[in-house]
N, C-alpha and C positions, 0 to 999 in steps of 0.2 A: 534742724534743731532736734535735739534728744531729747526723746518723752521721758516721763518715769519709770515708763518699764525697761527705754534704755540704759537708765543707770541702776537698776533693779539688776538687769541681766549681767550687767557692766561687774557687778559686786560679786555675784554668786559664780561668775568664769574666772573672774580670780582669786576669787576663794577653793571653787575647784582648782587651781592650774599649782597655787601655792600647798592643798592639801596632798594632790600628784605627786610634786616635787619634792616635801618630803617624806613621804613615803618611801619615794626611789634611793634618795637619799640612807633616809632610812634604813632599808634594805642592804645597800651597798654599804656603807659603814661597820652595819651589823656583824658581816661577816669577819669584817677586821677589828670587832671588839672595841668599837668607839661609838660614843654618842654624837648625836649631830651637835648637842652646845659644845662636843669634848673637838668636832672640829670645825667647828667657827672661831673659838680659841684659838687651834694650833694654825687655823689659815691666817689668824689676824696677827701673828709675829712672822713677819717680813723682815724683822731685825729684832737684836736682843731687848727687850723690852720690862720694866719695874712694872707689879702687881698689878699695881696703882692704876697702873697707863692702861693694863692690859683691859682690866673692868670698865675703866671710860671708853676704850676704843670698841669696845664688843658693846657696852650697853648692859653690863649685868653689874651686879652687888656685886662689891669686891669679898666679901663673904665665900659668892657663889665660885666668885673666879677661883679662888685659893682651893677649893675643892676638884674642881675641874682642873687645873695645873697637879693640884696632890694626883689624881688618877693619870693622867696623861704622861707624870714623872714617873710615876710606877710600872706603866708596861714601856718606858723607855725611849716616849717620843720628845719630850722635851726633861730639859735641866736647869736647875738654879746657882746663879754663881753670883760672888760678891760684885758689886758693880766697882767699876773701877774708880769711879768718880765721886761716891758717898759708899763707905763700908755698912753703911748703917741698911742699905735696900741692896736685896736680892733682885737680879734680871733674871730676867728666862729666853732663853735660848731655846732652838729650835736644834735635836739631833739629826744625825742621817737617815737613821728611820724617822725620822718626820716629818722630813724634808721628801724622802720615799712615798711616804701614804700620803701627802697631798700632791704628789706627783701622779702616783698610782691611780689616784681618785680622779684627778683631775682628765687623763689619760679614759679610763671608761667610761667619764662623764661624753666626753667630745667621742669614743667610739659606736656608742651607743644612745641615740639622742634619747631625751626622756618625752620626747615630745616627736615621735617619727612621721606621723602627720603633715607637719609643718615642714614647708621646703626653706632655701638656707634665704630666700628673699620675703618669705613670711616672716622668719625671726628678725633677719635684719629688720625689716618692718616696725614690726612688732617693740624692739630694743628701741630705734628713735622714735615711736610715739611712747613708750614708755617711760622715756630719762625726760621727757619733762615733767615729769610730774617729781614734784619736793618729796625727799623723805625726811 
């Protein structure tokens, strides 16, 4: 049974593991002039997607999002076109350079673990005691 202090400790390792991660994140972004919100955005269109959808599927203020698409549209990673199906809403698309930088990203993420400690049966591990838990 888990004391207090286990879930005490339980808090503060993934508090550290998630403050780790983006840092690393961080980091790596950095150098390709994006912010982490600018790419949890560009990762969460998987297909052309309205404003709208894009702030509920991320979880930010549609405010937030349109600022984040404004920047992301400006160095060239994504585009807005009339949607084919209501004139009245813009979709955004994802370019090849943006399609590139979560390639890119995703590519150094898996060459360079952020966690080298960990062998690949601790993560697995780690993954299915983690996905039960709700987010």
């Amino acid at each position: 049974m888990p004391t207090s202090a286990d879930r005490v400790q339980l808090m503060v390792l993934m508090r550290g593991i998630s403050e780790r991660w983006r840092r690393r994140m961080g980091e790596l972004l950095a150098e390709r002039e994006v912010s982490l919100p600018m790419f949890f955005v560009l990762r969460s269109l998987d297909q052309p997607c309205a404003m709208r959808d894009i702030a509920e599927r991320v979880g930010l203020d549609a405010s937030t999002v349109t600022g984040i698409i404004d920047r992301l549209e400006a160095i060239g990673l994504v585009e807005r076109k009339p949607s084919t199906s209501d004139r009245r809403v813009k979709e955004v698309f994802v370019t090849r350079a943006g399609r590139q930088l979560t390639t890119e990203v995703d590519r150094h993420l898996h060459s360079g673990p952020v966690f080298p400690e960990l062998g690949d049966d601790d993560i697995a591990q780690l993954v299915r005691i983690l996905s039960k838990v709700e987010l």
